[in-house]
N, C-alpha and C positions, 0 to 999 in steps of 0.2 A: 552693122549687121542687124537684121531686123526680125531674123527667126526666131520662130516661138522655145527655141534651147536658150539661144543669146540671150531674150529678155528676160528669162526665169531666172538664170543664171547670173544677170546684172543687178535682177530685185532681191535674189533671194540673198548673194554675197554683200553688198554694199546698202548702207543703213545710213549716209548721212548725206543730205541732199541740199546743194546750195539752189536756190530758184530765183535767177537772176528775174529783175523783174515781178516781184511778187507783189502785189498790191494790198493793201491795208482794208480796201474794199469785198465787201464778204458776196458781192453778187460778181467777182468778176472769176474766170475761168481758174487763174494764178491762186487764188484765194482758196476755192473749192477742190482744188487739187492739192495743195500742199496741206489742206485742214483735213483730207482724206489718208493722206501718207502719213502724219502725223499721227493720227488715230491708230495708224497700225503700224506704230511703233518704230518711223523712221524720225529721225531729226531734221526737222528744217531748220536749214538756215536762208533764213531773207537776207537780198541784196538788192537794194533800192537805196538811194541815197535823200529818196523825200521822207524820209520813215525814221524814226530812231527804235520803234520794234511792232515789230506782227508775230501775230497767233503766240505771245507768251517770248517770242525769241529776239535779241538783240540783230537789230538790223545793220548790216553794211553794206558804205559805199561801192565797193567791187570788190569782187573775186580777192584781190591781192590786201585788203585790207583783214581777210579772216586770218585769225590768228592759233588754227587749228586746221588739221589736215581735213579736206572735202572729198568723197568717194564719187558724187554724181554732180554733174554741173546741167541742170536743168536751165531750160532756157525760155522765156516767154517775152523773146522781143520780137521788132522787122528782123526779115531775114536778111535785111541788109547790115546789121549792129552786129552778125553771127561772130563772123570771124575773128575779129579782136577778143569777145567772149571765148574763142577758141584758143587762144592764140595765150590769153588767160589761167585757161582750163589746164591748159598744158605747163604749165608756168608753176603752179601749186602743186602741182603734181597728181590733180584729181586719176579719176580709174574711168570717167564715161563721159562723152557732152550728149545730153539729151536735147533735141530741137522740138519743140513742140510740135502741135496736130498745126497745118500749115506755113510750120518755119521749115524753110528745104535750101538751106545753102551747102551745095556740094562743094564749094572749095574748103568753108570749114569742115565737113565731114572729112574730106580727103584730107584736110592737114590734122586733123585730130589723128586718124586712123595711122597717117605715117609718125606721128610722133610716140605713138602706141596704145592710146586711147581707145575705149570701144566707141560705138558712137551709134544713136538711133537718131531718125530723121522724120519728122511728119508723124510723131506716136506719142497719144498722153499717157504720162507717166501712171495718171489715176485710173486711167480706163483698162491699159494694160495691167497693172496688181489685181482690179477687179474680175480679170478675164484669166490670168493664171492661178490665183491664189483665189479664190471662191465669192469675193465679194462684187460678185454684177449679177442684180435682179432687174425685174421691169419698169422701176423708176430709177433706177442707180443707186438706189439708198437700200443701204443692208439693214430689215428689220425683226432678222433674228427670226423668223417665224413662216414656217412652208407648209402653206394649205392652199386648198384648190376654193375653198369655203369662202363664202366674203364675210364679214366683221359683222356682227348686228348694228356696231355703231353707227355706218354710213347709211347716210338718208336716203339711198334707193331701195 
């Protein structure tokens, strides 16, 4: 479910977030999002198995290798690799599979949801906190600072 109760409701309860597929590269989408969540105060946990750790945190091979309960199972693969990621999700006993902004596989969403899982499909985790919880301005970056004024620093 994708309404604006559900997703408040998913960010606001659930604070530990595995992001399968998270990359060690700080220009990729994986990156920029879990370094966002982080900042406000969720736990990442990386799963990539080319990694031994991103952003400060020990990285694991899969899902089933964490050895701590996971509240969200973010996802940032093909939406072909979903289901087994589901099928995972369910397995740990996570509370949510998130599919990123164009991952859309409805069979894992239907089998997360029958196993009891919430489940968002085609929604970034980053953009949505920034969009409930106050942090989206006009670059996407929060600089603490709301004026109509521009800066004397900038050379125009």
């Amino acid at each position: 479910m994708s309404d604006i109760e559900t997703l408040r409701r998913i960010l606001a309860t659930h604070r530990t977030i595995a992001v399968v597929g998270l990359s060690a590269d700080w220009y990729r989408p994986s990156y920029f999002a879990a370094k966002y969540m982080q900042e406000h105060g969720y736990r990442i946990v990386p799963v990539n198995p080319k990694y031994p750790e991103i952003l400060g945190e020990a990285c694991y091979p899969s899902l089933t290798a964490i050895p701590f309960p996971v509240d969200i199972v973010d996802v940032f693969r093909r939406t072909s690799d979903v289901l087994p990621i589901a099928h995972e999700a369910a397995g740990i006993g996570a509370k949510v599979l998130w599919q990123q902004l164009g991952v859309i596989n409805d069979e894992a969403d239907r089998y997360a949801r029958e196993q009891g899982l919430d489940s968002v499909t085609d929604r970034c985790v980053k953009i949505e906190h920034a969009r409930l919880f106050g942090g989206l301005n006009w670059a996407g970056v929060n600089t603490r600072v709301v004026s109509a004024r521009r800066p004397r620093w900038l050379a125009y």
